[in-house]
C-alpha positions as CSV (number, residue, x, y, z in Angstrom):
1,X,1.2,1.8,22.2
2,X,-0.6,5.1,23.5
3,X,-0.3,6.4,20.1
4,X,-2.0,3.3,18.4
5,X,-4.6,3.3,21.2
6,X,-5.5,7.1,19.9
7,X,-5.4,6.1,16.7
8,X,-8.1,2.9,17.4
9,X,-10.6,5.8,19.1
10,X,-10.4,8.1,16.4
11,X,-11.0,5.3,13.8
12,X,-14.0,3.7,16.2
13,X,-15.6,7.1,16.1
14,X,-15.5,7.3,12.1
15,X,-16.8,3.8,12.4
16,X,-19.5,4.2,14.5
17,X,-20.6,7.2,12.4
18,X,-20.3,4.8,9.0
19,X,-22.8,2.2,10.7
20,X,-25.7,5.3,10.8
21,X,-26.3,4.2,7.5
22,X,-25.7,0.4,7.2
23,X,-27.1,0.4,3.8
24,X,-25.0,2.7,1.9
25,X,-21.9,1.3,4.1
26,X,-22.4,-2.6,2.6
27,X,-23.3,-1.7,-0.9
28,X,-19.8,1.0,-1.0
29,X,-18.0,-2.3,0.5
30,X,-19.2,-4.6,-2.0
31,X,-18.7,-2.1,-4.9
32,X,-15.6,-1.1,-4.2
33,X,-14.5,-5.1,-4.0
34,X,-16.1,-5.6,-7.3
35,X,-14.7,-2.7,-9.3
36,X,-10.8,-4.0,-7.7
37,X,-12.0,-7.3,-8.7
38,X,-12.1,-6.0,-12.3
39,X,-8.2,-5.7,-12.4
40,X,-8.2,-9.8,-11.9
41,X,-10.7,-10.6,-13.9
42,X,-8.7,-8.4,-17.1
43,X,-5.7,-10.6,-15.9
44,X,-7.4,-13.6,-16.4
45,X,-8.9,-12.8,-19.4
46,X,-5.7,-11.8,-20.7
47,X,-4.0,-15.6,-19.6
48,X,-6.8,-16.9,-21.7
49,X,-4.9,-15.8,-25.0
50,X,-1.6,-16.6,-23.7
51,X,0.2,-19.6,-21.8
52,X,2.5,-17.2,-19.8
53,X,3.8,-13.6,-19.1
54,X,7.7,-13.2,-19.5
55,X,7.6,-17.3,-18.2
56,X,4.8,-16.4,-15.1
57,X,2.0,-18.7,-15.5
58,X,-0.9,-17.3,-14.3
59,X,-1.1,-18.6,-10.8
60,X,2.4,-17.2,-10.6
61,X,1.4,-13.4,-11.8
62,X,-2.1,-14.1,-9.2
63,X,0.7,-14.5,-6.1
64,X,2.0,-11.2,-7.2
65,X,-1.3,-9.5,-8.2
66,X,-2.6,-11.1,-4.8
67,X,0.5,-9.8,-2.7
68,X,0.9,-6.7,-4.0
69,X,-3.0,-5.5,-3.3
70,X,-3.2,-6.5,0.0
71,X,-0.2,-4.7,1.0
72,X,-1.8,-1.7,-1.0
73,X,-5.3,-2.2,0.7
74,X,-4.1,-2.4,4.4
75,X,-2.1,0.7,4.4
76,X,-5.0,2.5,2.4
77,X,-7.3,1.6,5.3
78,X,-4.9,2.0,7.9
79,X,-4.0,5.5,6.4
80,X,-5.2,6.3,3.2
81,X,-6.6,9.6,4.9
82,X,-3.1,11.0,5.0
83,X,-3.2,11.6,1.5
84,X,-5.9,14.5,2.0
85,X,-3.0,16.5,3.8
86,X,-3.7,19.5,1.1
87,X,-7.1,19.7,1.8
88,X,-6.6,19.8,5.5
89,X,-4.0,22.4,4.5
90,X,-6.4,24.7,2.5
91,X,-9.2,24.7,4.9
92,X,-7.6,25.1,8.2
93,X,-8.6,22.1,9.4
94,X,-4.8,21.0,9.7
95,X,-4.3,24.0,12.4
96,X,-7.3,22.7,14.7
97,X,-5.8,19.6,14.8
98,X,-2.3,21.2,15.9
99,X,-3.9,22.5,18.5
100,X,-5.4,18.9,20.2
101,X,-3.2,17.3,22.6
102,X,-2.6,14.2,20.0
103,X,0.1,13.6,17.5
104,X,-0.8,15.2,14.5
105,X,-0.1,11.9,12.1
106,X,-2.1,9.9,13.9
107,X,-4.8,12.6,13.7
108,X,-4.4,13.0,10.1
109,X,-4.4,9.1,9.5
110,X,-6.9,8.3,11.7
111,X,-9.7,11.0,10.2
112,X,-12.3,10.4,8.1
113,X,-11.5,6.3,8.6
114,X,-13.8,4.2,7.0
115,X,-14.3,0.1,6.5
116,X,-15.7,0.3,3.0
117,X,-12.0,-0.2,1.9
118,X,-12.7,-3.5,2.9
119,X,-14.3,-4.3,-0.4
120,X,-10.4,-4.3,-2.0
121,X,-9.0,-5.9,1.5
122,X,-11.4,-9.1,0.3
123,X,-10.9,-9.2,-2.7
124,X,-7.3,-9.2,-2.6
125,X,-7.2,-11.6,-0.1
126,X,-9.7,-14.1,-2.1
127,X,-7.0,-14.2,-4.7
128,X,-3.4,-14.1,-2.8
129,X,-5.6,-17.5,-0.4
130,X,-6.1,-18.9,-4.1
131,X,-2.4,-18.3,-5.6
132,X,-0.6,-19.5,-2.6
133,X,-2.0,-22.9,-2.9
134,X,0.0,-23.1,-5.6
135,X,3.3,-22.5,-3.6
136,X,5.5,-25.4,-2.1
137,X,5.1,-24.3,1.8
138,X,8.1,-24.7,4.0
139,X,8.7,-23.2,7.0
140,X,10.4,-20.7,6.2
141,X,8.6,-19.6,3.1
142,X,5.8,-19.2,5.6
143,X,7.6,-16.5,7.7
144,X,8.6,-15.3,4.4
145,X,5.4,-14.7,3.1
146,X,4.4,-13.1,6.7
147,X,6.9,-10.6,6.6
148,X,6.4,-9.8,2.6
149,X,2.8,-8.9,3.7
150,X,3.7,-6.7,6.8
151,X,6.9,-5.2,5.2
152,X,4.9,-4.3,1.9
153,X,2.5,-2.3,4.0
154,X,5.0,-0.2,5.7
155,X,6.4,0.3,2.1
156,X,3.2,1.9,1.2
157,X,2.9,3.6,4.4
158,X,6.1,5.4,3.5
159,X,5.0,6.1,0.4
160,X,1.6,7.4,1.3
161,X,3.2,9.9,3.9
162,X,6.6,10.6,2.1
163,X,4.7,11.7,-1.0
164,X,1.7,13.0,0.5
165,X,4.3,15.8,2.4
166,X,5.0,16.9,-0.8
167,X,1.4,18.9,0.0
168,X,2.6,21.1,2.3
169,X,4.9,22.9,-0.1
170,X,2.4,22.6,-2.9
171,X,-0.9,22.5,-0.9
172,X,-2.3,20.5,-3.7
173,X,0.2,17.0,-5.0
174,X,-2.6,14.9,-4.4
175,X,-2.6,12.9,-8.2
176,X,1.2,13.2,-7.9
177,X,1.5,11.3,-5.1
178,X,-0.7,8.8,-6.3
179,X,1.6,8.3,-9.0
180,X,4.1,6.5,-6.8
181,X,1.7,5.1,-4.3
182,X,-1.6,3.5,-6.6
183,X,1.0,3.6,-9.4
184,X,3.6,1.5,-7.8
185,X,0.9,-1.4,-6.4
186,X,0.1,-1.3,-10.3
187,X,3.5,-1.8,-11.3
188,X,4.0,-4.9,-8.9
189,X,0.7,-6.0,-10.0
190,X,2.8,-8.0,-12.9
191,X,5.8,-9.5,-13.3
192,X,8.6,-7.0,-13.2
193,X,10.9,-8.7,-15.5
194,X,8.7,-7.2,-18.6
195,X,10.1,-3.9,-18.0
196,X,13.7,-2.8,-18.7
197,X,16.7,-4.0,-15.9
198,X,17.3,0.1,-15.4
199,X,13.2,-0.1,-14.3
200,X,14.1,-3.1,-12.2
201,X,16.8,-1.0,-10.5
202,X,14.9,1.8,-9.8
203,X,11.9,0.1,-8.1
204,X,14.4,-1.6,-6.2
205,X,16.6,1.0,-5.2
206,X,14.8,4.8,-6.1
207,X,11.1,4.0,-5.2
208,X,11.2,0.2,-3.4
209,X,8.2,-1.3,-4.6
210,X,10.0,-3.9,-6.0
211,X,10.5,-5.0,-2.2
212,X,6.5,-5.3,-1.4
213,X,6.1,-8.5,-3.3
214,X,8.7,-9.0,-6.0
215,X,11.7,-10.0,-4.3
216,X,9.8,-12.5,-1.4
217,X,7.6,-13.9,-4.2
218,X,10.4,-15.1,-6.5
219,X,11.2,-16.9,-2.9
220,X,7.9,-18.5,-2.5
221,X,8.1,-19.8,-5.9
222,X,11.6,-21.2,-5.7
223,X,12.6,-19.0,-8.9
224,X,16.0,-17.1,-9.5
225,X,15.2,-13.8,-10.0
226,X,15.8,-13.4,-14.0
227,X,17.2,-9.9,-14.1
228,X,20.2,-11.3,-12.2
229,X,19.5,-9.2,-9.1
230,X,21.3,-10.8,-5.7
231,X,19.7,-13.4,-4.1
232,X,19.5,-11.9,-0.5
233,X,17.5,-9.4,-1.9
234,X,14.4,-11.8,-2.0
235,X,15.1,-11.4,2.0
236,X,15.2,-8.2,2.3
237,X,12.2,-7.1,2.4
238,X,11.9,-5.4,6.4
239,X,14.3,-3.8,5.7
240,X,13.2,-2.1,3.0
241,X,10.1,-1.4,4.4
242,X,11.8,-0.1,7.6
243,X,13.8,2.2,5.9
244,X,11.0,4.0,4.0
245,X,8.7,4.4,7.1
246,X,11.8,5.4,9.2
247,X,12.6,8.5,5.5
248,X,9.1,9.1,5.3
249,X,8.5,10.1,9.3
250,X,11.7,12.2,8.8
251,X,10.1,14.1,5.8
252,X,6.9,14.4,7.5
253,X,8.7,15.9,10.6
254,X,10.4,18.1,8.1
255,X,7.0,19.3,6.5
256,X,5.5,19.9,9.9
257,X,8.3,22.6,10.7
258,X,7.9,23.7,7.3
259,X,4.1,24.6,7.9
260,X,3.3,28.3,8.4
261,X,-0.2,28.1,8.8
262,X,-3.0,29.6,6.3
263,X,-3.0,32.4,7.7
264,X,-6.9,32.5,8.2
């Protein structure tokens, strides 16, 4: 909780610096929620020339779409900054903050924090709201859907960090890492029966994306999965996103010790 109440500071004083200029702060909000929007809008376009995608209709694919960018969008705000780790690494910055009596991820995370992000945070949100009205609510596909959204962002937390670490051997990963991290929201955009069972496997088991909206939303729609991937799986979901935070803080600790400084 102490590092969480850092973490809220750091990000108030990057806010507070944002609202200097309110103007540029709206219009970067509302651009950046219109260029994600375009992503949809090629989606629906695409649905207008066809009645389904591998048997997803396209309130079905909009669930995923829907799912799978808000998970994206609130580990981006949350700690999208982490991905600048080369930077820091170049310019020194990363040994002043070593030096301040605060954990150095939550420093790293926390800088340069902005709100604009929001933009996508809406936008995704406007679409998952519209999709799930298209789901048969229970109970328990409630708690479901909960934990999809929760366990999908500390999916991409893992992924932001895990692959971002890469930077401290390289100093400079940056598109690399986006590979796996923008890449894989991408990916889960659609549904992932259109790609080969051996991709299936390996988003499942390799790089767990399949686990940020995949799985839960074959749930929520009361489908079988069609690859013929076990059923608990579509529950599975925390625990996937546990375990990748839980790797990625262990590779991070590992980069840490790794770091020798620039020397400067």
């Amino acid at each position: 909780m102490q590092h969480l109440r850092t973490y809220g500071q750091i990000a108030w004083l990057w806010i507070r610096a944002a609202w200097q200029y309110p103007t540029s702060f709206v219009l970067l909000a509302i651009g950046n929620g219109l260029i994600t929007g375009l992503d949809f809008v090629g989606l629906w376009i695409m649905f207008a020339h066809l009645d389904d995608l591998k048997g997803f209709t396209l309130h079905e694919v909009a669930l995923l779409y829907g799912s799978a960018s808000l998970a994206l969008a609130i580990a981006d705000t949350a700690i999208g900054s982490v991905e600048r780790i080369g930077t820091y690494i170049r310019t020194g910055r990363l040994d002043q903050m070593m030096t301040k009596p605060v954990p150095l991820l939550v420093q790293v995370c926390a800088d340069q924090f902005t709100l604009r992000r929001l933009g996508r945070l809406t936008q995704a949100s406007i679409v998952f709201g519209w999709a799930c009205t298209y789901v048969d609510w229970t109970p328990l596909r409630v708690v479901v859907a909960v934990s999809m959204l929760i366990s999908g962002g500390l999916v991409f937390f893992g992924l932001f960090v895990g692959f971002s670490c890469i930077q401290f051997w390289t100093t400079d990963a940056t598109e690399f890492a986006n590979a796996f991290t923008y890449g894989g929201a991408t990916v889960t955009q659609y549904p992932l029966n259109i790609f080969p069972r051996e991709v299936l496997v390996g988003l499942t088991f390799v790089i767990p994306v399949a686990f940020v909206n995949w799985y839960p939303c074959l749930y929520l729609l009361g489908r079988s999965d069609p690859s013929g991937m076990p059923y608990a799986l579509q529950f599975a979901s925390p625990v996937a996103g546990v375990l990748t935070m839980a790797a990625a803080l262990l590779v991070w600790r590992s980069g840490v010790r790794h770091y020798t400084s620039t020397g400067s």
